[in-house]
C-alpha positions in Angstrom: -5.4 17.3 14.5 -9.2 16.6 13.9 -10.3 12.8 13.1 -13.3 11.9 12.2 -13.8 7.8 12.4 -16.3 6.4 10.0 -17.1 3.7 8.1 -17.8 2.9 4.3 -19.9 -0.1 3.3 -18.8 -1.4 7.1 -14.9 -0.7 6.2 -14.1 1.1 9.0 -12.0 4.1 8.5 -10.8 7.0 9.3 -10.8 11.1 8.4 -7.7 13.1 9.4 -7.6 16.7 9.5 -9.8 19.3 8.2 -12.3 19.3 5.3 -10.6 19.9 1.8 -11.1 19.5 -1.6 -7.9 17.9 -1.6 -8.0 14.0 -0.4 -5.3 11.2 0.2 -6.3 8.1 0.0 -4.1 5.9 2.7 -3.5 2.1 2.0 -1.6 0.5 4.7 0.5 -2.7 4.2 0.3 -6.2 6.0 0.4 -6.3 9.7 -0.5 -2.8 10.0 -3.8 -0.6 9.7 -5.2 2.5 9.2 -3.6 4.1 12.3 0.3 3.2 11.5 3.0 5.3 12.2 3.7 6.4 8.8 -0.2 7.1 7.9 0.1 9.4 11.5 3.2 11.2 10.0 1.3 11.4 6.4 -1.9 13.1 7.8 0.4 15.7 10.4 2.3 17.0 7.0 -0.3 16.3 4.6 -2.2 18.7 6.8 0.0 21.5 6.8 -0.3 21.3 2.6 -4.2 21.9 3.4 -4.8 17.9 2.8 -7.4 16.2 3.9 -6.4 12.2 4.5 -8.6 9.1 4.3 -7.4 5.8 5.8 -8.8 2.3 6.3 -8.9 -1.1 7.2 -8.1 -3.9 4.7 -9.5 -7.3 5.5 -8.0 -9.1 8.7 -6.3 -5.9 9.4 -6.9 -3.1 12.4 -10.7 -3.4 13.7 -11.0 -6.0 11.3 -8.6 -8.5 12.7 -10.7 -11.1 13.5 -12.5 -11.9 9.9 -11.5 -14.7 8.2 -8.6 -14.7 5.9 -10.1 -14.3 2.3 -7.4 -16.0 0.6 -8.0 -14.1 -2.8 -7.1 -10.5 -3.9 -10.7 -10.2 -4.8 -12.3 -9.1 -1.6 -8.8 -6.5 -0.9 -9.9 -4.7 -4.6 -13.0 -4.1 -3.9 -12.5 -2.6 -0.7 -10.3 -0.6 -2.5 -13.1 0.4 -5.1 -15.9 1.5 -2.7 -13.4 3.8 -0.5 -12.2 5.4 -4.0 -16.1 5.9 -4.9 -16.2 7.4 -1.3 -13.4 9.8 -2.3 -14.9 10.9 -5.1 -17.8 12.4 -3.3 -16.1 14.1 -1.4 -13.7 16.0 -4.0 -12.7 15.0 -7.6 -9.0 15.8 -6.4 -7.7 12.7 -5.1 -4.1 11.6 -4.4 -3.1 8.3 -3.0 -0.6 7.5 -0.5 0.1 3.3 -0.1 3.2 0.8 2.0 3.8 -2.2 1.0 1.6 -4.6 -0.3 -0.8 -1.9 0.1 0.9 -0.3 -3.0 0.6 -4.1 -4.8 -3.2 -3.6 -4.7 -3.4 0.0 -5.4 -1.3 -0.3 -8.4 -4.5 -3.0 -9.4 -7.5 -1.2 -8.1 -6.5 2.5 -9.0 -4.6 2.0 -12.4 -7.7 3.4 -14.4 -8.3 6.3 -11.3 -7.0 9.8 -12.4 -5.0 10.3 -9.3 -3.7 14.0 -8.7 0.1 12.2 -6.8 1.0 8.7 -5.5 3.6 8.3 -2.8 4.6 5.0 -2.4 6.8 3.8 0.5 8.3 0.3 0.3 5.8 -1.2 -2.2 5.5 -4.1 -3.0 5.7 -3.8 -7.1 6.2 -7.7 -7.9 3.9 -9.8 -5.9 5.1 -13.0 -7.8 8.9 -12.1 -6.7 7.6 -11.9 -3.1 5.3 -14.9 -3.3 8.2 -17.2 -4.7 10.7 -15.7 -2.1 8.8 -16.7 0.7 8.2 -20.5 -1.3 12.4 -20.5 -1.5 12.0 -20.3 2.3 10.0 -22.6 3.4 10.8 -25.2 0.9 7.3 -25.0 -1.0 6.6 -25.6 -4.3 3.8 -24.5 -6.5 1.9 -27.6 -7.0 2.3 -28.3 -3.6 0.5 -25.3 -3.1 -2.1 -26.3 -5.5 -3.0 -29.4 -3.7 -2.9 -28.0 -0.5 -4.5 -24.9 -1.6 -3.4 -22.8 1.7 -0.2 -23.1 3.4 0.3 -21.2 6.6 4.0 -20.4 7.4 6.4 -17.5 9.6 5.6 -15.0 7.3 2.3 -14.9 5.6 -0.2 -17.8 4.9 -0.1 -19.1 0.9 -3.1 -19.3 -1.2 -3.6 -21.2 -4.4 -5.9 -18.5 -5.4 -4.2 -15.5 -4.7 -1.2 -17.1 -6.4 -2.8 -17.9 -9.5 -4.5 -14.2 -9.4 -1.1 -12.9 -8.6 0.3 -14.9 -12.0 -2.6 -13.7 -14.4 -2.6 -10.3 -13.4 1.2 -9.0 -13.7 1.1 -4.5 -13.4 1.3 -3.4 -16.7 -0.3 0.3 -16.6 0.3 2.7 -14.6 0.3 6.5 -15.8 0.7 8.1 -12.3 2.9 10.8 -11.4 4.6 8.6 -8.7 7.1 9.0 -6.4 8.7 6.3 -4.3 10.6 6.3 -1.2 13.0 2.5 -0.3 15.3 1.4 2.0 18.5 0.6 1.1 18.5 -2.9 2.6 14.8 -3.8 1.7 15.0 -7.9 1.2 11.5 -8.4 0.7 11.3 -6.1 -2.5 14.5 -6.0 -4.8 16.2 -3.2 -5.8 16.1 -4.1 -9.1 12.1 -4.9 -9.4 11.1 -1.1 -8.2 14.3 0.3 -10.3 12.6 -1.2 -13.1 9.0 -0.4 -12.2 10.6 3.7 -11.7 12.1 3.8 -14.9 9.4 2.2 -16.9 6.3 4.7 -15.4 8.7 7.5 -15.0 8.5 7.4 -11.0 10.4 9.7 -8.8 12.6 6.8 -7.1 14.7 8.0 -3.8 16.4 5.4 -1.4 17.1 5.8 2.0 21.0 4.8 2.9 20.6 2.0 5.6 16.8 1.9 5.3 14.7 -1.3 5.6 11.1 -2.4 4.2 10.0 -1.2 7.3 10.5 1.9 8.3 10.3 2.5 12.0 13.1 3.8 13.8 13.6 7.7 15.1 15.9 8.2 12.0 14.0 6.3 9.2 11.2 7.7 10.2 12.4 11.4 10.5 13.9 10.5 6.6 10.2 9.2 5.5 9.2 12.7 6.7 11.4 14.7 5.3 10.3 13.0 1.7 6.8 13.6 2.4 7.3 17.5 3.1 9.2 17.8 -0.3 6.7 15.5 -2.2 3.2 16.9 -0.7 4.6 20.4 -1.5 5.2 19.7 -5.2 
């Protein structure tokens, strides 16, 4: 597989697979980076569909580990911007593949993009839900977490201001032709949030029996691959 590593406005990224004038745009989720397992397995079958795939670094992820934690969905967006401007010098054919809360940003950043295909896996479609979930857990309320303004915890630090971003900015567009793959036992997006968001934008929506949000054993990840061969070759 040829890779070409790079870097756009100091994002550093990556370029799998030959040149084409058809790109992916890979946005990873939280705790990962531009080199997961599933962007690996995107860019092997992407590449037999004569795809070219472009991957990066959000902030505090991968090479950029070590930068401070924004705290706002400001700084993620416009990372997201400037590798989209990126993409389309390359080729005005652009597809997007995002995980997770990767696919919470994307469906900010790229809702006015003309995108050729999305492939979603696990996303993230209600940031709100998630945000509140993880307050039910560790016993937080919202003005708690506006006097505090941070609040670090087991699974990922609060912030007042991505909160109140996350409140005045519900998804409301998305004209996409989508399609979206979920494990069956995903607890940190409901079933019934990404049935809703399918239905609504007319998203291809298949669930994986016995899945979880992450997928990342031998059979879930032999499943993801199966979707993407089906979905790249559409």
């Amino acid at each position: 597989m040829q890779l070409e590593k790079l870097k756009i406005a100091e994002i550093p990224a990556l370029l799998w697979n030959k040149p084409s004038d058809k790109l992916i745009v890979a946005v990873h989720g939280s705790h990962s980076s531009k080199i997961d397992d599933c962007i690996w397995i995107l860019a092997e079958e992407a590449g037999k569909q004569g795809y070219q795939v472009l991957s990066f670094d959000l902030p505090c992820h991968g090479e950029r580990v070590y930068e401070p934690e924004p705290g706002r969905v400001e700084p993620y967006l416009a990372d997201l911007a400037e590798v989209m401007q990126f993409a389309r010098r390359q080729t005005p054919n652009i597809s997007l593949f995002a995980c997770s809360m990767g696919a919470y940003f994307s469906l900010l950043a790229y809702a006015q993009e003309k995108l050729d295909k999305c492939l979603f896996l696990s996303p993230v479609i209600n940031m709100l839900q998630v945000i509140q979930f993880i307050m039910l857990q560790i016993g937080a309320t919202p003005e708690q977490l506006q006097q505090e303004k941070a609040i670090p915890n087991q699974f990922e630090t609060l912030y007042w201001d991505y909160y109140c971003y996350v409140l005045e900015h519900p998804i409301q567009n998305w004209p996409m032709p989508t399609a979206i793959l979920r494990g069956e036992h995903d607890t940190l997006c409901s079933p019934l949030s990404v049935a809703v968001f399918a239905q609504r934008f007319n998203c291809r929506l298949l669930e994986q029996p016995g899945g979880e949000h992450w997928f990342h054993t031998p059979e879930q990840l032999a499943f993801y691959r199966q979707w993407l061969q089906k979905e790249l070759a559409n």
